[in-house]
Each structure stands twice: as C-alpha cells, then as structure tokens.
C-alpha positions in Angstrom: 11.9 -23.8 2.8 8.8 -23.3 5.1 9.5 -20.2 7.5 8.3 -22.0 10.8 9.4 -19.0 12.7 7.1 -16.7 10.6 4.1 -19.2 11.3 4.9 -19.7 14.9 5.1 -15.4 15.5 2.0 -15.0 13.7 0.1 -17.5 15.8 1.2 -16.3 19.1 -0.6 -13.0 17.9 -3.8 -15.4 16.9 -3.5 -13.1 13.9 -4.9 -15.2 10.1 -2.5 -14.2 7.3 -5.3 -11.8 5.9 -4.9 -9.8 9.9 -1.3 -9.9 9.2 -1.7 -8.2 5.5 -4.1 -5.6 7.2 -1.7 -4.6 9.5 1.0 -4.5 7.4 -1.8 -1.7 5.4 -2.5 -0.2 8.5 0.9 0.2 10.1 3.6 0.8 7.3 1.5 1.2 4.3 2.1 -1.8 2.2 0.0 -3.3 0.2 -0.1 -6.7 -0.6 -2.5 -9.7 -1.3 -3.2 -12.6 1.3 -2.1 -15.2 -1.3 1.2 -13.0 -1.3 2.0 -13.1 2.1 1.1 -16.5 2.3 3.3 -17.9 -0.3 6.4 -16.1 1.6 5.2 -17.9 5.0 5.9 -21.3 2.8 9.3 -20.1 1.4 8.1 -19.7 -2.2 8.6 -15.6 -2.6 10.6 -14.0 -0.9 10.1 -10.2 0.1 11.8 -6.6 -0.6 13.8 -5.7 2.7 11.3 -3.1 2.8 8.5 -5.9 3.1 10.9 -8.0 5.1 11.3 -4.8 7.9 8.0 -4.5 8.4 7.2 -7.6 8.5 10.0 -8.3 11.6 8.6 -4.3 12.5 5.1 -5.7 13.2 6.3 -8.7 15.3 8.6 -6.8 17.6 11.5 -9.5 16.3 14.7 -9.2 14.3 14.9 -9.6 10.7 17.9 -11.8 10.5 15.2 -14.3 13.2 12.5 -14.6 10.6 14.6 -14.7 6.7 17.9 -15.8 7.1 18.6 -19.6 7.4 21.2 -20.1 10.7 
C-alpha cells in the first residue's frame, strides 16, 4: 500500500527522495540508499522504528500519521 501521506509531506518540503535520504544522513545519522527509501514511499519495505522516528522526526509529523493504516 502506497504511503500517500509520506509522498504528499515530502512534496510540501519540494525535497526528491535522494534530499530526503541526505537529511536523514545529516540529521540522525542514518544511512540508507534512495532506492531504499523509495521503495518504503510505495509500501514495499517497511522501516526499523528507528528509521520510521526519523523519518516522522524530519517532517515535524507523528509516526502513527505516516505508517499506521487508520
């Protein structure tokens, strides 16, 4: 299942997925590839809770928003 509000965050920051792995470097240290990141914008992976933190971290939004299904 597509994470639309995933998408939609990173958009309203103009940010490509490769900005959004760079910050994720920059910010809280984690290291991973575009192609990760992008296949848990389409739903196929999905990440640690450490990942999934920073990712909600970096855009200012609650976890529960962006990876659980309500």
């Amino acid at each position: 299942m597509k994470r639309e509000k995933l998408v939609k965050y990173r958009k309203k920051e103009n940010w490509s997925q490769r900005q959004v792995v760079e910050e994720l470097n920059s910010n809280f240290n984690i290291k991973i590839t575009d192609s990760y990141y992008g296949m848990i914008e389409k739903g196929v992976r999905n990440p640690s809770i450490k990942l999934a933190v920073a990712i909600a971290n970096l855009f200012n939004v609650m976890l529960e928003d962006i990876f659980l299904n309500k």
